[in-house]
C-alpha positions in Angstrom: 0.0 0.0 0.0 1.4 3.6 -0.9 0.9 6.5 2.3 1.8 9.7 2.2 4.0 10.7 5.3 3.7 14.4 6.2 6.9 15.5 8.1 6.6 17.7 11.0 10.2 17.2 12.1 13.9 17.0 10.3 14.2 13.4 8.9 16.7 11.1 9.6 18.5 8.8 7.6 16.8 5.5 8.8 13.6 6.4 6.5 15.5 6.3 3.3 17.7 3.0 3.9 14.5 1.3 4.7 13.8 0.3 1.0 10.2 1.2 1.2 11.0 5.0 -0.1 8.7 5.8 -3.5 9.7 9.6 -3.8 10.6 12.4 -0.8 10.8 16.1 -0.8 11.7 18.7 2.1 10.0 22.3 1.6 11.7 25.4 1.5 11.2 27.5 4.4 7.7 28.6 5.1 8.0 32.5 5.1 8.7 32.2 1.4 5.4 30.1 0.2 2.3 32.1 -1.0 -1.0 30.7 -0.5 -3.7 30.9 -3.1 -7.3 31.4 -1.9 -10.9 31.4 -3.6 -13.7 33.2 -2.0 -16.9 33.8 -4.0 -15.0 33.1 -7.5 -11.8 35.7 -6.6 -8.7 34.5 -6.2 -6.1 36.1 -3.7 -2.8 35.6 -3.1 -1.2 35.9 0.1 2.6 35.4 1.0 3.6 33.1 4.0 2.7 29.7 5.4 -1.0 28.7 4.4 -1.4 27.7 8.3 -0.2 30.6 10.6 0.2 27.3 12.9 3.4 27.3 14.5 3.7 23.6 13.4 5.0 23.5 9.6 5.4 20.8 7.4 9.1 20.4 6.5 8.4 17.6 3.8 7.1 14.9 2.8 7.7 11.0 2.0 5.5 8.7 -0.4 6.3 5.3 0.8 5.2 1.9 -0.6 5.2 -1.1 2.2 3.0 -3.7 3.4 0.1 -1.5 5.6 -1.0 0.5 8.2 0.8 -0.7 10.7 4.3 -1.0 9.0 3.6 3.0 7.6 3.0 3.8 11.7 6.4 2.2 12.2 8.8 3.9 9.5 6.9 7.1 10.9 8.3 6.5 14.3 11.9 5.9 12.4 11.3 9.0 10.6 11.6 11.0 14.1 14.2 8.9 15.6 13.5 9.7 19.1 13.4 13.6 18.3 10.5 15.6 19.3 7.9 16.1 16.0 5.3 14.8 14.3 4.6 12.5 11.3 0.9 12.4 9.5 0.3 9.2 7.9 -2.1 9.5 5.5 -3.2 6.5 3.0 -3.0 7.7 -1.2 -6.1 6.7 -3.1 -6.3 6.3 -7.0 -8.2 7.6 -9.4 -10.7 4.9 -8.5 -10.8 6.2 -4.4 -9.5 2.8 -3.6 -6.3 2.5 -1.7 -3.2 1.9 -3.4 
């Protein structure tokens, strides 16, 4: 099954060698993102984080591996005992069935 993993926290190294690794990205700082909004058909642009949240997403990891459970487990490798937060988040295909 493929999950997206939505990194709240520097990753370490241990994700990668797991094998399990489709694709990975880590963002650019947020004060340099825009956000673009619709309201009643108008579009506005805004620069900054999306979330004024003070917990930014610093990346992300599509991974491929055997469930749930094994996705909850690279998660916890992902943080290696720092403090942080990993979203894992099942990817659907076109069909809306899990892939």
């Amino acid at each position: 099954m493929k999950f997206l993993l939505n990194l709240y926290a520097e990753p370490v190294e241990e994700a990668v060698l797991a094998g399990e690794l489709v694709c990975g990205q880590v963002f650019a700082d947020p004060s340099i993102t825009a956000a673009v909004r619709m309201r009643d058909g108008v579009a506005t642009v805004t620069e900054g984080p999306y979330s004024p949240a003070s917990d930014q997403p610093t990346g992300h990891y599509v991974i491929d591996c055997d469930g749930r459970e094994r996705a909850l487990e690279l998660a916890v490798l992902i943080l290696g005992g720092r403090d942080g937060g990993v979203e894992v988040r099942p990817l659907m295909d076109s069909a809306g069935m899990e892939m």
